[in-house]
N, CA, C and O atoms as a printed pandas DataFrame, in Angstrom:
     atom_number atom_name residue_name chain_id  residue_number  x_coord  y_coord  z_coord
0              1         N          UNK        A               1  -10.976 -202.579   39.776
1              2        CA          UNK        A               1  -11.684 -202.242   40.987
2              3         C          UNK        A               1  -11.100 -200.951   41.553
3              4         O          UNK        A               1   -9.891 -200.910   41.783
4              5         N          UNK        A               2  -11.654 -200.195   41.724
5              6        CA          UNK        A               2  -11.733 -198.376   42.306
6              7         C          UNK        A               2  -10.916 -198.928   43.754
7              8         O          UNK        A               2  -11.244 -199.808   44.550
8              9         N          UNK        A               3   -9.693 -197.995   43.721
9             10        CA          UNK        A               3   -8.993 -197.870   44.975
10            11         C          UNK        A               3  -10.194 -197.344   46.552
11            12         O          UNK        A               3  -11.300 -196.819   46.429
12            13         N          UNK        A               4   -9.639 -197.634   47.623
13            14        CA          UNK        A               4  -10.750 -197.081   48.476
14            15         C          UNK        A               4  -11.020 -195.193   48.912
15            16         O          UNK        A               4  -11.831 -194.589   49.614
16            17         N          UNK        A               5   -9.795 -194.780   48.010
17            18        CA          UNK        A               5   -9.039 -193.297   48.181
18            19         C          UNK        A               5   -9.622 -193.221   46.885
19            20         O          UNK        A               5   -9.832 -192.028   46.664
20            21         N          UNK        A               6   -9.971 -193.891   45.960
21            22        CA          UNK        A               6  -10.482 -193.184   44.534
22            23         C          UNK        A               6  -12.543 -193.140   45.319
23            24         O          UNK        A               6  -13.204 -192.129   45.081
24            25         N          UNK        A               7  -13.032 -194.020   45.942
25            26        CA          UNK        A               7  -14.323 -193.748   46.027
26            27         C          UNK        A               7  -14.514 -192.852   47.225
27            28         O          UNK        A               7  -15.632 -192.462   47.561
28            29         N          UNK        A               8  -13.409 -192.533   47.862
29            30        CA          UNK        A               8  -13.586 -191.204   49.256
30            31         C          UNK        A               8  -13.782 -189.846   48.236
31            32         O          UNK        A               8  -14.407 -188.826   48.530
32            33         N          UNK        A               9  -13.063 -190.128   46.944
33            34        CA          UNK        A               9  -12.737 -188.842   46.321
34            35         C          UNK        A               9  -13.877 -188.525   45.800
35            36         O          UNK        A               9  -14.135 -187.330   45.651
36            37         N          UNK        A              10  -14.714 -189.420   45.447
37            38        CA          UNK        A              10  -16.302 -189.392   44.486
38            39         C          UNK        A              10  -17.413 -189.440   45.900
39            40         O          UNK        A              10  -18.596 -189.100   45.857
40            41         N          UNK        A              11  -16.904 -189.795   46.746
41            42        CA          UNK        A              11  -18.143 -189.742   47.657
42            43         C          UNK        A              11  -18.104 -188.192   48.125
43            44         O          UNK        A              11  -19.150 -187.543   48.116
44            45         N          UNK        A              12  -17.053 -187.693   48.476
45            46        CA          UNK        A              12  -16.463 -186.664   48.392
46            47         C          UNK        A              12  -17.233 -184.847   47.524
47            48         O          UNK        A              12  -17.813 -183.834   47.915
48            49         N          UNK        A              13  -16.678 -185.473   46.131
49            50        CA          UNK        A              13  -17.381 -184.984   44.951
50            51         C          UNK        A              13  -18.871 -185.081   44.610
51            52         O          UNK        A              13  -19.446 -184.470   43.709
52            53         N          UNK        A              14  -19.390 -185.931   45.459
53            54        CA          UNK        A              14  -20.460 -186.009   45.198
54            55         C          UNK        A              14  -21.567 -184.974   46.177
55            56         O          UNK        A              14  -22.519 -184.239   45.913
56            57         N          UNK        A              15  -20.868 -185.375   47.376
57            58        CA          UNK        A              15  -20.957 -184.365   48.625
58            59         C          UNK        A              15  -21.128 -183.050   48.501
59            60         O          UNK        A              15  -22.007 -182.372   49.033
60            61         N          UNK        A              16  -19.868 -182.531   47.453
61            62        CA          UNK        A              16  -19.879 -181.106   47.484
62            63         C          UNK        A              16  -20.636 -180.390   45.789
63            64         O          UNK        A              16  -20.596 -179.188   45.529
64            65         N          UNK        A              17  -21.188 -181.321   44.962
65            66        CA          UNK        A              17  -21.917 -181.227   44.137
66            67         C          UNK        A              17  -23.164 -180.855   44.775
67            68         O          UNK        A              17  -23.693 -179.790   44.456
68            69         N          UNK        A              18  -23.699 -181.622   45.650
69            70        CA          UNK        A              18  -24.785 -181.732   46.482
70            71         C          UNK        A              18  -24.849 -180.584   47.139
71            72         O          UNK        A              18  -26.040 -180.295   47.258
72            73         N          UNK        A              19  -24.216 -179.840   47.592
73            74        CA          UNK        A              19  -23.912 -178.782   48.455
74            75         C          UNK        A              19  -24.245 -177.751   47.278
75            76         O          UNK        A              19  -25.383 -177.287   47.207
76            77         N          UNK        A              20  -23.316 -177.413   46.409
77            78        CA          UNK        A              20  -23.207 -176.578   45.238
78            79         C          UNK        A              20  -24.134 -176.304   44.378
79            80         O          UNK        A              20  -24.307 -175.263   43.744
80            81         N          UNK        A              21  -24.834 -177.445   44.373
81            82        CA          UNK        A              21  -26.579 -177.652   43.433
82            83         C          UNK        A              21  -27.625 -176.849   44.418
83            84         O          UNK        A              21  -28.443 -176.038   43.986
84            85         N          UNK        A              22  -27.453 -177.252   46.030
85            86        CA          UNK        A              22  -28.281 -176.501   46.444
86            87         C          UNK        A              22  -28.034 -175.268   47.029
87            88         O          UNK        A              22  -28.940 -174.464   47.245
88            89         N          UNK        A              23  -26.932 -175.073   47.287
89            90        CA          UNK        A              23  -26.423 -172.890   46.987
90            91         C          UNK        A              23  -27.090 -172.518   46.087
91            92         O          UNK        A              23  -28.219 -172.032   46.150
92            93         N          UNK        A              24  -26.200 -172.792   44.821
93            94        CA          UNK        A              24  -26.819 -172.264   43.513
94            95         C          UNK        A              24  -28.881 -172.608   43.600
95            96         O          UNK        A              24  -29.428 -172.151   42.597
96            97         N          UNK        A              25  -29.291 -172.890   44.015
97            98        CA          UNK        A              25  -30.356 -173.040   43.705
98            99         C          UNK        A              25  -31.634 -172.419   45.030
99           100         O          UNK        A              25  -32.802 -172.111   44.790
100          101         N          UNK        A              26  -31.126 -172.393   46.027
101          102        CA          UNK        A              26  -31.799 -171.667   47.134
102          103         C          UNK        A              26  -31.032 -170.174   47.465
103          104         O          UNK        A              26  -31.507 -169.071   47.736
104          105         N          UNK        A              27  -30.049 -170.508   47.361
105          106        CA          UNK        A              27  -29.715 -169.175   47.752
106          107         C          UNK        A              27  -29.932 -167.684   46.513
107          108         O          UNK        A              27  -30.541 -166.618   46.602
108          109         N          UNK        A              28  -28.878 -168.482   45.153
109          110        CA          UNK        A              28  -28.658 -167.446   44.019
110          111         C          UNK        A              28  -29.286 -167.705   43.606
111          112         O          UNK        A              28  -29.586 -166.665   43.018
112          113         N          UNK        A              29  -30.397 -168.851   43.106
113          114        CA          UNK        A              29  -31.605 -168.620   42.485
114          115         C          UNK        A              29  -31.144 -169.047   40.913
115          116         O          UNK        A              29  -31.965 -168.819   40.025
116          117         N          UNK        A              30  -30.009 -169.586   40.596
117          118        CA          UNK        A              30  -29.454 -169.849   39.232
118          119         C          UNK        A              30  -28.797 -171.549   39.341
119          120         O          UNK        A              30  -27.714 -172.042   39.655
120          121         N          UNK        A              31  -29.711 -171.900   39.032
121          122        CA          UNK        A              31  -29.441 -173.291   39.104
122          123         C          UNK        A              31  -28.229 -173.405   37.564
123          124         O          UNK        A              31  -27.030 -173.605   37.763
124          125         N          UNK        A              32  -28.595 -173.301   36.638
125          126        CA          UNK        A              32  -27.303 -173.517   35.822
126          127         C          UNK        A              32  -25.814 -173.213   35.956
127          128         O          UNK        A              32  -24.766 -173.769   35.626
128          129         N          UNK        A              33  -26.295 -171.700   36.799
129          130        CA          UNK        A              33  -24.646 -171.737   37.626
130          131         C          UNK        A              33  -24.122 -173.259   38.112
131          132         O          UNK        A              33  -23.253 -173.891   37.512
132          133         N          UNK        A              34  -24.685 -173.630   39.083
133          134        CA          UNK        A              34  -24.578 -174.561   39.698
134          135         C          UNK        A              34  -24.351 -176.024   39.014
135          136         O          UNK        A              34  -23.638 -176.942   39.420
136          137         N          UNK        A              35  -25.000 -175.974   38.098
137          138        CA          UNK        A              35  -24.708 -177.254   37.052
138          139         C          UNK        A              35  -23.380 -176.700   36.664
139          140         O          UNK        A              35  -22.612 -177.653   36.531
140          141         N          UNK        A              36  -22.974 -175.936   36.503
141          142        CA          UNK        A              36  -21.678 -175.544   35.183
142          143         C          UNK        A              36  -20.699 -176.177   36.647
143          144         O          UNK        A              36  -19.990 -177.167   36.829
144          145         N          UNK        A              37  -21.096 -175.085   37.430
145          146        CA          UNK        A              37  -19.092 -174.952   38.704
146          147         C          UNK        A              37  -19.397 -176.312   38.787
147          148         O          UNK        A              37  -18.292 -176.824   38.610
148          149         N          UNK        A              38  -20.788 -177.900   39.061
149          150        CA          UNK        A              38  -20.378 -179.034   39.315
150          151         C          UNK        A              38  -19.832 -180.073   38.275
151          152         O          UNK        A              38  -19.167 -181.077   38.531
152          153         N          UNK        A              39  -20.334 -179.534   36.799
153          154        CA          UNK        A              39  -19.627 -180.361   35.519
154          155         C          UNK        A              39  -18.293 -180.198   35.880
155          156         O          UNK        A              39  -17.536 -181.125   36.169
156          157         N          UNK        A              40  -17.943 -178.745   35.859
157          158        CA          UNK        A              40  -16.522 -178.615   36.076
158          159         C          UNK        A              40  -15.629 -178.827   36.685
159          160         O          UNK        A              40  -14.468 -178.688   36.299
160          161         N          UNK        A              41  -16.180 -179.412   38.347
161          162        CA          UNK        A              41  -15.470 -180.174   39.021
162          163         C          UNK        A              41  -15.187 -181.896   38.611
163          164         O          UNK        A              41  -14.118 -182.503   38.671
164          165         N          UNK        A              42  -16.230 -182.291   38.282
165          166        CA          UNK        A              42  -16.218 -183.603   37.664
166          167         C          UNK        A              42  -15.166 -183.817   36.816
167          168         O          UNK        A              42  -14.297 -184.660   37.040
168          169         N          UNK        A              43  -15.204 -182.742   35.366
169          170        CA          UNK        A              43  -14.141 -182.843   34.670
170          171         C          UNK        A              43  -12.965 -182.868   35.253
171          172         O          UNK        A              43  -12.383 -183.934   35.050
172          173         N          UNK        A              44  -12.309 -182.016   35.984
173          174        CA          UNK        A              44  -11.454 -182.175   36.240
174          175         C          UNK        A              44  -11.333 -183.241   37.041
175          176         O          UNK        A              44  -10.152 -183.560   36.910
176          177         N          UNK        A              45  -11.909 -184.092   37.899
177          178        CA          UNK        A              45  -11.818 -185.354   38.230
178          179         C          UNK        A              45  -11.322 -186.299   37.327
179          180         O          UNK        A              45  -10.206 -186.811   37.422
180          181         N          UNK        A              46  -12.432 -186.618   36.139
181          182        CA          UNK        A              46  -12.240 -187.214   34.803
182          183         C          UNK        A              46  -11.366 -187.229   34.153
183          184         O          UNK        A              46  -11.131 -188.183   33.410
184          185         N          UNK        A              47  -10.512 -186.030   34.243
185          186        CA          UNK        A              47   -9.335 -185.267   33.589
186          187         C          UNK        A              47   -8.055 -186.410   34.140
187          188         O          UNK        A              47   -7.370 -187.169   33.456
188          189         N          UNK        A              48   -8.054 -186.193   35.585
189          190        CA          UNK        A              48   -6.958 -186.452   36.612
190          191         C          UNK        A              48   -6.984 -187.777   36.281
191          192         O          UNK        A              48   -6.010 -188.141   35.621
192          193         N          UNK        A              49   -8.226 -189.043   36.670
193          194        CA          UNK        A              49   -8.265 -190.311   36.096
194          195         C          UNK        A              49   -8.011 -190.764   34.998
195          196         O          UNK        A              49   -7.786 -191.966   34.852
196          197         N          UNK        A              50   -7.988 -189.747   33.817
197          198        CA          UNK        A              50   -7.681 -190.209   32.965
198          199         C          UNK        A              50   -5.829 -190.453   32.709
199          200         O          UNK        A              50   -5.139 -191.301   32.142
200          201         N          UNK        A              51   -5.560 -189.132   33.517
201          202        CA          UNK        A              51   -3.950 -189.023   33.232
202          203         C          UNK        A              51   -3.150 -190.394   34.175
203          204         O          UNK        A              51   -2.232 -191.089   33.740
204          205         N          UNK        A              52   -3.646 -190.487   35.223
205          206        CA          UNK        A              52   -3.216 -191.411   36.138
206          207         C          UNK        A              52   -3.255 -192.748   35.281
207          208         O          UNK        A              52   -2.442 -193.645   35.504
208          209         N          UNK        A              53   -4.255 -192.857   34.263
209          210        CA          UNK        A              53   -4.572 -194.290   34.199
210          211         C          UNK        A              53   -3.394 -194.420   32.440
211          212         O          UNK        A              53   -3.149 -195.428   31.778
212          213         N          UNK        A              54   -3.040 -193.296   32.262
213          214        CA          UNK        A              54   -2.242 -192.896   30.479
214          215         C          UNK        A              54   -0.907 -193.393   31.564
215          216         O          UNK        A              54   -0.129 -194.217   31.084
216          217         N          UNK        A              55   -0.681 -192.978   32.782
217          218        CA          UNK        A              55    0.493 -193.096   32.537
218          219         C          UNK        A              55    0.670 -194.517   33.784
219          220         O          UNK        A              55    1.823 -194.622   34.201
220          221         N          UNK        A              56   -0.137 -195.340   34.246
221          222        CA          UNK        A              56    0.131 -196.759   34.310
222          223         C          UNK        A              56    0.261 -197.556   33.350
223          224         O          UNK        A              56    1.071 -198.483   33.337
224          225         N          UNK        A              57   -0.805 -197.177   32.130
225          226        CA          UNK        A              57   -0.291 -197.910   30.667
226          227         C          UNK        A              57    1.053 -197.631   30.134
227          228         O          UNK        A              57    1.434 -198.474   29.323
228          229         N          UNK        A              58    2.333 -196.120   30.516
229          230        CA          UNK        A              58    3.399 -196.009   30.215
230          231         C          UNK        A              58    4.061 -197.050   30.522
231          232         O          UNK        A              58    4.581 -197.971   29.893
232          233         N          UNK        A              59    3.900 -196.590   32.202
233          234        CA          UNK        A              59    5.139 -197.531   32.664
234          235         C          UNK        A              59    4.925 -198.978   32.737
235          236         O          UNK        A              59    5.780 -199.716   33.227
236          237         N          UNK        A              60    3.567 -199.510   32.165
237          238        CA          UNK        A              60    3.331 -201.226   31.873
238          239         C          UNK        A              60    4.286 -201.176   30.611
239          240         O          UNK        A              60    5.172 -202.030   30.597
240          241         N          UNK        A              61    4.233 -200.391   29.672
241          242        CA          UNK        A              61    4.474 -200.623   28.437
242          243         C          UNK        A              61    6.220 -200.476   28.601
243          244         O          UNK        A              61    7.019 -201.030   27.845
244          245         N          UNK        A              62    6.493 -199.824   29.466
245          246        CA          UNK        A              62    8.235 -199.518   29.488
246          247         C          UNK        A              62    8.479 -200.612   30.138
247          248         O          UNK        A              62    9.638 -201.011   30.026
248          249         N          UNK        A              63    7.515 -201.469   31.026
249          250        CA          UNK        A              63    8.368 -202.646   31.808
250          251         C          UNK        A              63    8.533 -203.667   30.567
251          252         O          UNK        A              63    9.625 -204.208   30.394
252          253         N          UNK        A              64    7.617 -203.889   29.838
253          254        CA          UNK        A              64    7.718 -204.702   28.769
254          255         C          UNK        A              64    8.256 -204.832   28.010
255          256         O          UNK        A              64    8.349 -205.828   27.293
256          257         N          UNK        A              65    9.052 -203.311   27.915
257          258        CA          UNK        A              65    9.975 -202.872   26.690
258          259         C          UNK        A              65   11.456 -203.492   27.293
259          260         O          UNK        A              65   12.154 -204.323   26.713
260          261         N          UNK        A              66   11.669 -203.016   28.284
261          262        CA          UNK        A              66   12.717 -203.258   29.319
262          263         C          UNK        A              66   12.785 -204.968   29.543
263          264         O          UNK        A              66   13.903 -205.392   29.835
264          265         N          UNK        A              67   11.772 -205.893   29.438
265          266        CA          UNK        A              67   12.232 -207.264   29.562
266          267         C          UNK        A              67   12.898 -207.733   28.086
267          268         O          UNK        A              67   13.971 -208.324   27.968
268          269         N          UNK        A              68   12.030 -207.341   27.026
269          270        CA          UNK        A              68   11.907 -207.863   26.047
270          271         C          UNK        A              68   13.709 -207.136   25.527
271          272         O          UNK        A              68   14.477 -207.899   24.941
272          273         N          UNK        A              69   13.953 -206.328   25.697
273          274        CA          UNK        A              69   15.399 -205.642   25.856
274          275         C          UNK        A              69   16.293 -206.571   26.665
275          276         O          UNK        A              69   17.122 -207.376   26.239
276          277         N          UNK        A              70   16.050 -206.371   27.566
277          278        CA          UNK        A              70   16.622 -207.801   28.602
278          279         C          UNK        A              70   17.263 -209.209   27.835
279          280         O          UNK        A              70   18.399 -209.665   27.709
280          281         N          UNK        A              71   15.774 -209.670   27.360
281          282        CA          UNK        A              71   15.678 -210.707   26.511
282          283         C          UNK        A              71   16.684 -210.854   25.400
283          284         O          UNK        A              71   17.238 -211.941   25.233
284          285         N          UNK        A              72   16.954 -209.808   24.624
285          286        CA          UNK        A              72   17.996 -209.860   23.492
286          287         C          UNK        A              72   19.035 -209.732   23.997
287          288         O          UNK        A              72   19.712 -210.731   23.753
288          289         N          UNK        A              73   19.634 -208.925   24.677
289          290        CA          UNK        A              73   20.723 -209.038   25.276
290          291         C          UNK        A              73   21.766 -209.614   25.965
291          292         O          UNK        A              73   22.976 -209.448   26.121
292          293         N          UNK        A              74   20.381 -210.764   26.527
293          294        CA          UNK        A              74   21.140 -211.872   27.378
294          295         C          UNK        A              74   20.660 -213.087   26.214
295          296         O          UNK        A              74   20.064 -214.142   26.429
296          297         N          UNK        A              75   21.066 -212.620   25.151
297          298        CA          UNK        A              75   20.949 -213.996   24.099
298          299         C          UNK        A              75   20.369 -214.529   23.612
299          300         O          UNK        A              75   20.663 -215.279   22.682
300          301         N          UNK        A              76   18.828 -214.230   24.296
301          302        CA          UNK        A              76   17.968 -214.704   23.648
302          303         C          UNK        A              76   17.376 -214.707   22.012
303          304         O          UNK        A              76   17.883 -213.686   21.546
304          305         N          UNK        A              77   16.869 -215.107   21.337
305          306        CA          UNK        A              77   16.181 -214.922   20.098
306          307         C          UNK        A              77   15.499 -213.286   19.941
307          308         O          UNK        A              77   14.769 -212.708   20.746
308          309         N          UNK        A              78   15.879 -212.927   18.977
309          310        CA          UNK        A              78   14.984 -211.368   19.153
310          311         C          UNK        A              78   13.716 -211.710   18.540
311          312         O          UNK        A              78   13.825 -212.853   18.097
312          313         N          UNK        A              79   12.484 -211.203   18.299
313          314        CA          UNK        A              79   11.470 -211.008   18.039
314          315         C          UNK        A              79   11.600 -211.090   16.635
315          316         O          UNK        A              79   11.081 -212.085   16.129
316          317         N          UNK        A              80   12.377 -209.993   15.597
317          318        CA          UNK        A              80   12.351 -210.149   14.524
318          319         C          UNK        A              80   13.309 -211.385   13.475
319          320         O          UNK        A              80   13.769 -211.160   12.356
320          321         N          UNK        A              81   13.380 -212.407   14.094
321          322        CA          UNK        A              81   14.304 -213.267   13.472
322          323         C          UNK        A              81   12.843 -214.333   13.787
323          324         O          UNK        A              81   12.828 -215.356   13.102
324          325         N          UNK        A              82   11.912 -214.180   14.552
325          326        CA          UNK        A              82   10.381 -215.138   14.169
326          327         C          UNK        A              82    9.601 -214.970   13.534
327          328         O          UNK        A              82    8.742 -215.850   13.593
328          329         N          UNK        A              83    9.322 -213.804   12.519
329          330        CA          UNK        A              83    8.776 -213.226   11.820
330          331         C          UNK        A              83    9.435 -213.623   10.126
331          332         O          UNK        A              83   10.443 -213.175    9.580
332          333         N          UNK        A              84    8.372 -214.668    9.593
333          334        CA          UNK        A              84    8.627 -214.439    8.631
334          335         C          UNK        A              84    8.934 -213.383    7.449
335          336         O          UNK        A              84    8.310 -212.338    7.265
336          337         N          UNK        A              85   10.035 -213.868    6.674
337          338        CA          UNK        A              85   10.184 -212.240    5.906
338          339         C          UNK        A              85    9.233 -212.186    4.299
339          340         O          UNK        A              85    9.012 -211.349    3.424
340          341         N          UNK        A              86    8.867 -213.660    4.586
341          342        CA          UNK        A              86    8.202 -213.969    2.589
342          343         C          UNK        A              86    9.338 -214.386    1.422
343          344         O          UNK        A              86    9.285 -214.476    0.195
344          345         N          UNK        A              87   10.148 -214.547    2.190
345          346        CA          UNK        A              87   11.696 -215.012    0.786
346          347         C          UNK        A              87   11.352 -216.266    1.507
347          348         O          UNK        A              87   11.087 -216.489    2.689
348          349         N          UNK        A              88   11.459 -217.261    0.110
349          350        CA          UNK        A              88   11.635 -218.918    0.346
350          351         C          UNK        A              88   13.253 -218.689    0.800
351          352         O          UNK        A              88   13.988 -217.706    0.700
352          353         N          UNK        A              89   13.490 -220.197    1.403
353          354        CA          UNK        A              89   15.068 -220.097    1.484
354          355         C          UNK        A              89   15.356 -221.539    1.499
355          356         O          UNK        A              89   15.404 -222.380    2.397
356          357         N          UNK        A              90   15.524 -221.563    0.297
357          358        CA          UNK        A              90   15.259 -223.750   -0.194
358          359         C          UNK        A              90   17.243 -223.846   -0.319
359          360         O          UNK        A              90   17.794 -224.912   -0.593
């Protein structure tokens, strides 16, 4: 679910797309201008969400690393001693 600061940012963006579509299009008379400068704001929106969201999957993945580290250390069973290896051992 979209933070309430992530849909100010798109209501936002959407606002000044709206604005930018109709410059470019009443005033300069070049509407593709206007498509390009608003793709390009988007992207870089797209851009930013994407990085924000690469690096909550980091630090999920470092907390996990960090228990499971935890875990061996304080004695527990490591991971690779549950993993069969394929040698019988009769």
């Amino acid at each position: 679910m979209p933070s309430s600061r992530s849909r100010q940012v798109e209501i936002a963006l959407g606002v000044v797309s709206t604005l930018v579509v109709l410059y470019s299009l009443v005033i300069v008379q070049q509407i593709l201008l206007g498509f390009v400068v608003v793709a390009l704001l988007w992207a870089v929106y797209l851009f930013y969400l994407f990085v924000t969201v690469l690096a909550r999957i980091a630090g999920s993945l470092e907390t996990i690393a960090h228990e499971r580290a935890a875990e061996v250390t304080d004695g527990g069973e490591s991971a690779s001693e549950d993993v069969p290896t394929g040698e019988n051992s009769e």
